[in-house]
C-alpha angles and dihedrals in degrees: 000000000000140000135181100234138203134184126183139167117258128175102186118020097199093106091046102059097040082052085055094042084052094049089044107234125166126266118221102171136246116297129180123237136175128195134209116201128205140192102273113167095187105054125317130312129194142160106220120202110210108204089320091286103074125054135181138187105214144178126193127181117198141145115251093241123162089227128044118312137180115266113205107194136161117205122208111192103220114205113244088238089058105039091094096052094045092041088053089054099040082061093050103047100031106020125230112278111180138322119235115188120186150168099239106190096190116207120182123207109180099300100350124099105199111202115210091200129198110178135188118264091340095069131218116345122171105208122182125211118189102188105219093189121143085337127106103282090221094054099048081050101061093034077064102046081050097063090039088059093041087054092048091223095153091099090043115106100255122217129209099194133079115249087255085064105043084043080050096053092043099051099033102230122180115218131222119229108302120235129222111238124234131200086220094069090069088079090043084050104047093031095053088047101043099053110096119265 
């Protein structure tokens, strides 16, 4: 799946929600979620815990650009009774790399998710996701640029790394080898996680 993807800097997002009030997006609520980051040498890879109640494996490939990019990601829905198994060889095989937990307040607009993040020890951050799946590229492109004009976000810092980056360079963290990830580890996964203990 792709996306055409945006993160800025926000202190107070006040503005922000009475601008998507005004523009009449949609409101689904705050939700928790906390991801685990591992040493993948091709993109990145991370288990996300959904309120304690959802969990994904998921990949994602994109370049580290100031302005918008497109994301490429692949998500794998991994079943509550399995998320310790598969955590536990995700570590093995991959190594933890670094946990990022945040207060994620998800607005929609048409084909845009717009993410009101807090996040733990990095601050307040509004990314945008535009998801280009299966959709004309150009039109997904301008409904883009449109939100980004509605939000006023011209005059936002702008980042070009994941959370698991800026949380990285903060803290200085020094990484293991980093391990190229395979499709083919999925059945080794699940497999492993779905035969009885």
């Amino acid at each position: 799946m792709k996306n055409i993807e945006l993160k800025v800097k926000i202190d107070d997002f006040k503005e922000i929600k009475s601008l998507l009030k005004k523009m009449e997006a949609r409101h689904v609520g705050e939700m928790y979620q906390k991801d685990t980051y591992f040493n993948c040498k091709n993109g990145r890879l991370k288990i996300r815990n959904i309120n304690n109640k959802r969990f994904e494996l998921i990949l994602y490939k994109r370049p580290d650009k100031i302005n918008e990019k497109i994301s490429d990601y692949e998500i794998f829905p991994i079943k509550p009774e399995e998320i310790d198994s598969v955590q536990s060889s995700m570590n093995k095989r991959f190594g933890e790399r670094i946990i990022i937990e945040k207060i994620r307040d998800l607005w929609i607009f048409r084909n845009t998710r717009i993410h009101l993040d807090e996040v733990a020890s990095l601050g307040s951050f509004l990314e945008l996701e535009t998801v280009v799946e299966n959709r004309d590229f150009k039109k997904m492109k301008t409904e883009f640029n449109k939100v980004f004009d509605l939000l006023d976000l011209e005059y936002f810092k702008k980042y070009s790394n994941s959370y698991s980056d800026l949380l990285s360079e903060k803290s200085k963290t020094n990484f293991k080898k980093f391990v190229k990830f395979d499709q083919s580890i999925l059945v080794e996964l699940f497999t492993h996680a779905s035969k009885p203990a």
